[in-house]
C-alpha angles and dihedrals in degrees: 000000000000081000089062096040094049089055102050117115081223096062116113079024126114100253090173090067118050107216121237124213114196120216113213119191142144092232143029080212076071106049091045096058104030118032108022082110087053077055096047084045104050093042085045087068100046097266130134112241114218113195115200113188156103117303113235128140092283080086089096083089091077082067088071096035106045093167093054114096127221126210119187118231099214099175096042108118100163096192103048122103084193095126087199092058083043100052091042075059094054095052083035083055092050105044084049086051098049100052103046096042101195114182086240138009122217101208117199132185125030100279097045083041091056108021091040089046092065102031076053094059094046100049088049096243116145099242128203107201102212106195101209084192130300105260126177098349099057094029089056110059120222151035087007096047096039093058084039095060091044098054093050091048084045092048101033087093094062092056135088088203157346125231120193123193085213141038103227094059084051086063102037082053084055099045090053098046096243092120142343144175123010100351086067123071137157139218135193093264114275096308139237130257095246092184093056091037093062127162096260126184103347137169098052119163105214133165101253135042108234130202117187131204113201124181149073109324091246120139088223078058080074087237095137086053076047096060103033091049084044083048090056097051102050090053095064097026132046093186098073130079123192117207128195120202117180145104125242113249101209083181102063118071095231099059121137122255114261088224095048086059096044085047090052098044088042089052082049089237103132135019110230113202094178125217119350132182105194104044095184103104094036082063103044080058101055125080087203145032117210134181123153104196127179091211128003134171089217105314112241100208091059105053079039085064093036084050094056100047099260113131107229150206131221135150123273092253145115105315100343092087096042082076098043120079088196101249101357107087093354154325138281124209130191113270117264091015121136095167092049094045086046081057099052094049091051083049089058097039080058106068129065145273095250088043096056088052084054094050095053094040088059086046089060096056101053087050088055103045098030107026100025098137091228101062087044093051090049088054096061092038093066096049087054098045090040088058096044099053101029108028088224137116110262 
């Protein structure tokens, strides 16, 4: 028995307390497609698992976690500039805090990362600020960005750690003094299950060659580069198609037009499946996944694609390359850029059938060995677990 006992992860530890981890996020949409494996992980330990959010249809995944609490953001609009309705968050944020009282908070988005932040270091809870990309404030240059900037320098100190789901956002977070050294990591983005994301069926011979563009309808999505390179295409080549899968997201700025979408389906441009929830068999019948984004953590859709053996193609920027081996598993093309993306889908229409099965298949195995959910979620596991028993940086 003292064998067993000396052996326990949980030895030196305070059995007599259960530690709670707190999950902060703008959305439950959010919490449903990005961090259900955190969730796995941190059950996993013996941990319970707080959910602070707001409440949306995403809250069936409490179906498959019962002992997970919920708690509703009701004062969370992630998209205002309105400083009252921020600063009603931020009280909304404390008295949250301090009644639940968990031992850490994981903080995710821009809003929980600033205004949690905060709320955390007044009520006296160790935070970890995970930025999930930097999206329309930092794509956009100006007023927004420049707030933007302010408030995270303001907020950095009240923070254990930031953890960043690119590289390159680690080190734009450094140039501009928000946060440097060992407070500072980064992780492959949030990971993909690799096991539910598997290569099925592949090798088909069809007819046409389809690319497929999955994401949010948003034009710093890079959809309108999608359609006009996809234009350009079908007016020299009958044997291509060009889908588009997505949902319109009337919240965010940079959503697309309505009318922009009807005019591109009516010119048969593009194919637009709508909104769908399980992408997996959209995949398996695609030949390329595109998404020429202008910023990206590390885009989902794409190590999705790469999971589940397409090649792909995304823009050279900011997490988007850190998934592409040029020409291995994919191709990368300049932001903004129709010409360039038009280029990159005549590169792959010349090889042949037995090279694009190469290229996903090598796809696949970087998914596996770099993105897998699991090893991300074991990353940020130990930088939790590292700050709640020892009280140091990991």
């Amino acid at each position: 028995m003292l064998n067993l006992l000396s052996n326990s992860k949980f030895n030196n530890r305070n059995i007599k307390h259960k530690k709670t981890i707190a999950l902060v996020a703008n959305s439950t949409w959010n919490i449903y497609n990005f961090r259900l494996n955190l969730i796995d992980k941190f059950i996993a330990e013996g941990m319970d698992v707080v959910v602070i959010a707001p409440v949306d249809e995403y809250l069936t995944y409490k179906e498959k976690y019962p002992t997970v609490r919920h708690y509703g953001l009701r004062l969370l609009d992630r998209d205002s500039t309105n400083p009252i309705k921020d600063f009603l968050l931020l009280i909304e944020l404390i008295r949250r805090y301090k009644k639940i009282k968990p031992d850490i908070i994981l903080h995710f988005t821009n809003k929980p990362n600033i205004y949690g932040g905060i709320a955390a270091k007044i009520a006296g809870i160790k935070s970890i600020a995970v930025v999930t990309g930097l999206g329309y404030a930092f794509i956009n240059k100006g007023f927004v960005r420049a707030v933007m900037t302010y408030l995270y320098k303001f907020t950095a100190a009240f923070h254990s750690k930031f953890i960043f789901e690119n590289i390159e956002d680690r080190e734009l977070f450094d140039q501009i003094g928000i946060v440097s050294g060992t407070k500072a990591i980064s992780v492959k983005g949030c990971g993909v299950n690799t096991i539910w994301y598997h290569p099925f069926p592949n090798g088909q011979i069809k007819d046409k060659t389809i690319f497929t563009f999955i994401g949010r309808l948003l034009y710093d999505k890079g959809i309108r580069e999608f359609v006009e390179a996809a234009r350009q295409i079908k007016s020299m080549r009958q044997d291509v198609a060009f889908w588009i899968v997505g949902e319109l997201d009337a919240e965010n700025p940079a959503t697309i037009d309505k009318d922009d979408l009807l005019q591109w389906v009516d010119e048969d441009v593009v194919y637009y499946h709508g909104f769908i929830k399980d992408v997996r068999n959209i995949i398996a019948a695609s030949d390329c996944i595109v998404l020429p984004s202008y910023r990206e953590a590390i885009p989902r859709t794409i190590t999705e694609g790469m999971s589940m053996a397409k090649p792909v193609i995304t823009t050279d920027t900011a997490g988007c390359r850190e998934a592409v081996d040029e020409g291995i598993n994919g191709y990368l093309v300049p932001i903004k850029d129709t010409q360039g993306l038009a280029q990159a889908f005549n590169a792959f229409l010349s090889l042949t059938h037995e090279k694009q099965l190469e290229m996903g298949f090598a796809g696949r195995k970087k998914a596996v060995k770099e993105f897998d959910d699991q090893k991300i979620a074991e990353e940020i596991f130990i930088v939790v677990d590292t700050l709640i028993f020892s009280g140091k940086d990991a």
